[in-house]
KEBA-611559 format. One line per 2 residues: number of its first residue (from 1); their letters; for each residue x, y, z of C-alpha. Coordinates in steps of 0.1 Angstrom, whole numbers, plus 5000, padded with zeros to 4 digits. Layout:
<pts>
NUM> a> X Y Z | ... $
</pts>
This chain:
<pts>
1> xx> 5000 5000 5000 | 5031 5024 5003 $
3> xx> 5035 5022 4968 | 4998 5029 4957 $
5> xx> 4994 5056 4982 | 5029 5076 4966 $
7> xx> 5015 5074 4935 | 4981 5085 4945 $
9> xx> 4994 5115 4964 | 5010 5128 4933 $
11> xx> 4972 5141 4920 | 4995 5140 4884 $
13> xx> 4961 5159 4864 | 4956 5184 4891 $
15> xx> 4939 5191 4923 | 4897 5186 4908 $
17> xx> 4902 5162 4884 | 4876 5140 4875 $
19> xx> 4890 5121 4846 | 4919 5100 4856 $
21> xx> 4941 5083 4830 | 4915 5093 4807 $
23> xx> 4932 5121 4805 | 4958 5107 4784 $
25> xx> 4938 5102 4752 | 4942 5129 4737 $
27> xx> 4944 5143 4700 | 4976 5121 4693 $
29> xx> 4962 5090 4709 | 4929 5093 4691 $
31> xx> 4952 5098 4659 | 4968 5064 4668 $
33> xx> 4935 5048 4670 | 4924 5063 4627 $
35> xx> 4956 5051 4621 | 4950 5014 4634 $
37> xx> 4926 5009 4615 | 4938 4990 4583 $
39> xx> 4908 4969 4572 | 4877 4980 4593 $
41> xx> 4872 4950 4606 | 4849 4952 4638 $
43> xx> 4851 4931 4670 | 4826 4931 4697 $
45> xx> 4843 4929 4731 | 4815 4923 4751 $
47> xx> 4803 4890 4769 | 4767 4878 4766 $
49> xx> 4743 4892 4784 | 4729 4871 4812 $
51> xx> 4694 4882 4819 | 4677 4866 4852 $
53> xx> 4662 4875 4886 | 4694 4869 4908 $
55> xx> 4694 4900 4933 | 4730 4892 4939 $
57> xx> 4750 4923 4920 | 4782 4905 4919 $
59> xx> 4766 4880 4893 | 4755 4909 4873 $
61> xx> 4718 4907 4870 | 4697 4917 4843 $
63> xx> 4661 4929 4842 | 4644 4935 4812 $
65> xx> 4611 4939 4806 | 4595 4947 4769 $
67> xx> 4561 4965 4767 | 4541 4969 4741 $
69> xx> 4517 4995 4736 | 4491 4991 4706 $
71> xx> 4481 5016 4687 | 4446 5026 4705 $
73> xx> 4460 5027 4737 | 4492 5056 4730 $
75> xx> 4483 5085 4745 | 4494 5106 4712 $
77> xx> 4483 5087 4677 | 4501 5104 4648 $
79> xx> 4483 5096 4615 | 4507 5072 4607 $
81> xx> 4502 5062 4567 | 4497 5027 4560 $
83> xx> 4472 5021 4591 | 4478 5019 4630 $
85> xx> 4508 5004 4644 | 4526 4988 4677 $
87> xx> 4550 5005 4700 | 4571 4984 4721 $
89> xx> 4595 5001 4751 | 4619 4987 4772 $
91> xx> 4620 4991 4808 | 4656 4974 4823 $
93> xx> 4673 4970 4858 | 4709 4961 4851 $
95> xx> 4737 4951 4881 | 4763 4973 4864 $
97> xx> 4793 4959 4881 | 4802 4917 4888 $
99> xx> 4820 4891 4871 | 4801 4880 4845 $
101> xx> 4790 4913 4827 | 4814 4933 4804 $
103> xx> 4814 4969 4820 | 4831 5004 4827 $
105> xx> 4840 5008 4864 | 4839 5052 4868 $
107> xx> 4860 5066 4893 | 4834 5066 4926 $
109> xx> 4835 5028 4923 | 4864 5022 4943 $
111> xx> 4873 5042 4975 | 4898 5047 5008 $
113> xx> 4899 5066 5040 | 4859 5080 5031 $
115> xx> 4874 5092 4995 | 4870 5084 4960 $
117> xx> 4900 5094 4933 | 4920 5126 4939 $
119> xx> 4903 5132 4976 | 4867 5136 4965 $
121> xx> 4848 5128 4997 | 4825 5095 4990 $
123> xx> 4798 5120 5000 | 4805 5152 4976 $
125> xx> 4781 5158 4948 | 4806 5173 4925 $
127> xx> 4827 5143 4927 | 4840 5122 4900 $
129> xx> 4809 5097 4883 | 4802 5079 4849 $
131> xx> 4791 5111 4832 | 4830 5125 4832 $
133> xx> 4843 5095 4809 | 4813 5101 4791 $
135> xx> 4817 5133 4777 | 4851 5127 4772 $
137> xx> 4853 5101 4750 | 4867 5069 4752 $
139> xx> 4881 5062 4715 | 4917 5055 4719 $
141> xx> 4944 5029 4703 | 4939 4992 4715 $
143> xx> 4970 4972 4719 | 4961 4933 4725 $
145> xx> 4989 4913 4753 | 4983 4876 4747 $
147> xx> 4997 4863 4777 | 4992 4825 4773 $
149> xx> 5010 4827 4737 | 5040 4841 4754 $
151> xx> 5038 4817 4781 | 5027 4785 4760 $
153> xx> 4996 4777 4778 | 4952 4782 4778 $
155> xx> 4952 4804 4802 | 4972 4819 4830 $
157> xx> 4981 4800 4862 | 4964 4810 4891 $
159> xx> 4996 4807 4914 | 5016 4829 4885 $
161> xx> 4999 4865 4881 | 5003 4884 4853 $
163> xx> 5033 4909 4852 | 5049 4936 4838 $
165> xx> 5077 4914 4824 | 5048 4889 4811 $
167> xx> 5032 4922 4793 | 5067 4931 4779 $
169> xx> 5071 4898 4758 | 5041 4900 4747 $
171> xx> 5043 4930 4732 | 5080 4925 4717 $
173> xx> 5066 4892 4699 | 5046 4915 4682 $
175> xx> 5070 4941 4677 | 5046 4970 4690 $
177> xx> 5053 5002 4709 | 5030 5011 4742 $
179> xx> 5023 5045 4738 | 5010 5067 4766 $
181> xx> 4973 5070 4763 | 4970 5032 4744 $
183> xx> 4944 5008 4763 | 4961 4975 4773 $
185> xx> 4939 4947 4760 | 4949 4923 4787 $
187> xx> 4943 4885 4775 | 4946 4861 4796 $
189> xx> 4927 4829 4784 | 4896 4833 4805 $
191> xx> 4875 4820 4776 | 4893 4787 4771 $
193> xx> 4895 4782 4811 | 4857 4787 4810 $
195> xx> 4852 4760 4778 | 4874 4736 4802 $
197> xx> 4843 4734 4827 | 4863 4764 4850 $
199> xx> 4846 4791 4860 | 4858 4825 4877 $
201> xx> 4843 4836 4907 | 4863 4857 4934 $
203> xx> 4840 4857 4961 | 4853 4821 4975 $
205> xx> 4881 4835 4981 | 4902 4808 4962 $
207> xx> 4933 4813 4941 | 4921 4828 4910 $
209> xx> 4939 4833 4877 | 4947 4875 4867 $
211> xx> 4970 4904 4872 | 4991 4910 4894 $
213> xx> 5007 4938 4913 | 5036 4939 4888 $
215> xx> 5011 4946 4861 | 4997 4970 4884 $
217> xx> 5032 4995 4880 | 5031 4986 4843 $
219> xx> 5000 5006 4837 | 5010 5034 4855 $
221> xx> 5048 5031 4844 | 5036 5030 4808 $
223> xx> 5007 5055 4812 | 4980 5036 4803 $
225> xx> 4946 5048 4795 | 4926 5018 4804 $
227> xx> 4925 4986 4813 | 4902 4958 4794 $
229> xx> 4905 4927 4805 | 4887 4892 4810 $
231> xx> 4903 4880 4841 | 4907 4912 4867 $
233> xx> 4930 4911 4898 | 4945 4877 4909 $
235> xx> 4940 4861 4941 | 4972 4845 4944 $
237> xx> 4994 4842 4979 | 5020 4872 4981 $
239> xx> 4999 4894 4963 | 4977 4925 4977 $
241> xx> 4941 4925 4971 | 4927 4934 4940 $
243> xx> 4961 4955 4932 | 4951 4967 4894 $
245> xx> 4912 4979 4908 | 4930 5002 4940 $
247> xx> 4944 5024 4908 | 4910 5037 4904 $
249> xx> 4913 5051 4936 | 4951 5061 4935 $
251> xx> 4951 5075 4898 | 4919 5073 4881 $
253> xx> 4924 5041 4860 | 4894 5034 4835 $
255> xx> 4887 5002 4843 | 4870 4976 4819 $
257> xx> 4862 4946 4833 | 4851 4909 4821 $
259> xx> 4860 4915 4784 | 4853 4889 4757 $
261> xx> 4882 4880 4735 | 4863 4849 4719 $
263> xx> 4858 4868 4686 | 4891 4887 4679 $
265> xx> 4920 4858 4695 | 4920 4839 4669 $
267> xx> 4921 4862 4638 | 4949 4884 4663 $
269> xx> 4969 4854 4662 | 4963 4846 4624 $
271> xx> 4976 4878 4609 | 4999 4891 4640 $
273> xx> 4983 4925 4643 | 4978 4934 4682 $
275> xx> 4966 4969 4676 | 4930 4985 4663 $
277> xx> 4910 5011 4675 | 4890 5014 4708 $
279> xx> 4853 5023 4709 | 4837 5026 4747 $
281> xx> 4807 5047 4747 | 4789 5045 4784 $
283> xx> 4757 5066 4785 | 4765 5095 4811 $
285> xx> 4743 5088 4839 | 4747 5110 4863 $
287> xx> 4761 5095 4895 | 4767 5062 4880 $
289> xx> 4798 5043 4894 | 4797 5023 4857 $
291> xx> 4777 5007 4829 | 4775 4979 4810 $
293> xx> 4790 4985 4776 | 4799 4971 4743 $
295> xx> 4832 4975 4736 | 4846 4977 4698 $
297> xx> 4880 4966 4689 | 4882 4980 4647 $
299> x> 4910 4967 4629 $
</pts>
């Protein structure tokens, strides 16, 4: 904790910041992004939704509920040509945070000491929420780390956390550059480990594969904007809890958590090209501490 509370006292984008290491996507890192793009090829980064009636937020319930209004019964009928016509609306109650949905964790989702990032107090209205990473925009360059390639396995081993070094190689194979404001697409195998009969699920308490705390200095080494990823924090012996999720606390970090790489692994691995452009468009809801979201990964 002595290292994450240095780097948090170092308030690096000023004293009322609300943005974190969004900060560093800027006009050169959205340039980096248009210039990713080679064959506009899209991936969707998100999981499937997983829509139920478990109360328990940390599975990620979903709620939806479609109603549909004939045409008699809307209170305004335009003379629509052709005859009358149906109106459905939606009416949802999502779990925005958990293990199984992909989301965006803002930066009043983790706390310390009765504050969220940069000393807002938990309580303040002005503080930092979902509608700050909104309006800022998170389109950025994408650069994949395929950790089990480097290390010839499925999927990370739960006693060896992810770490800078493993991050590194991974990048070299490819012979890519980390530029400050890039997201790190962090794979890590969970989709094979889950197709093995495995499934991930942090609240036992159990060693659990995922990053580490040497990963953790990585992304604020190599200024990283965000962090997608389909495993999170391991839970591993020697390391700190959830040492990657505290740097939303100590600098802002735009977290994205439970990312799918199902779609994109294989063609990444086909053709060698780790990089694309990031799309993450959460709706700004004020006072939101995240969203679900659909990530985009363009190639």
């Amino acid at each position: 904790m002595v290292w994450l509370e240095s780097v948090a006292a170092e308030k690096r984008f000023g004293a009322r910041d609300k943005l974190g290491t969004a900060n560093y996507i800027d006009a050169a890192a959205r340039r980096r992004a248009v210039e990713a793009m080679k064959t506009g090829t899209s991936f969707s980064l998100a999981r499937p939704l997983e829509v139920g009636n478990d109360e328990n937020y940390y599975h990620g319930s979903l709620k939806s509920e479609a109603i549909i209004t004939p045409y008699d019964g809307l209170p305004h009928r335009p003379p629509f040509s052709g005859g009358p016509v149906a109106v459905a609306t939606d009416v949802a109650h999502i779990a925005a945070h958990g293990q199984h949905q992909t989301h965006l964790d803002a930066l009043n989702h983790i706390g310390r000491h009765g504050k969220w990032y940069n000393g807002w107090a938990i309580d303040d209205p002005a503080g930092p929420d979902l509608t700050s990473l909104a309006d800022h925009g998170l389109f950025t360059r994408g650069v994949l780390a395929d950790i089990p390639a480097v290390r010839g396995t499925e999927w990370v081993d739960e006693a060896k956390p992810v770490t800078g070094e493993d991050i590194d190689s991974a990048l070299a194979a490819a012979g890519v550059t980390f530029e400050p404001g890039d997201a790190l697409l962090l794979y890590m195998g969970r989709d094979k480990y889950e197709a093995a009969g495995n499934e991930m699920d942090q609240s036992t308490g159990e060693p659990m594969p995922g990053a580490g705390s040497g990963a953790a200095r990585w992304l604020v080494e190599h200024q990283a904007s965000m962090i997608c990823w389909d495993f999170i924090d391991a839970v591993a012996k020697g390391e700190p809890s959830f040492p990657v999720h505290m740097l939303i606390w100590a600098t802002g970090l735009a977290v994205l958590d439970n990312t799918n790489y199902a779609r994109v692994i294989d063609s990444v691995r086909r053709s060698g090209v780790i990089t694309g452009a990031l799309v993450v468009a959460p709706p700004p809801i004020p006072g939101a501490t995240g969203s679900l979201v659909d990530p985009l990964f363009i190639q």
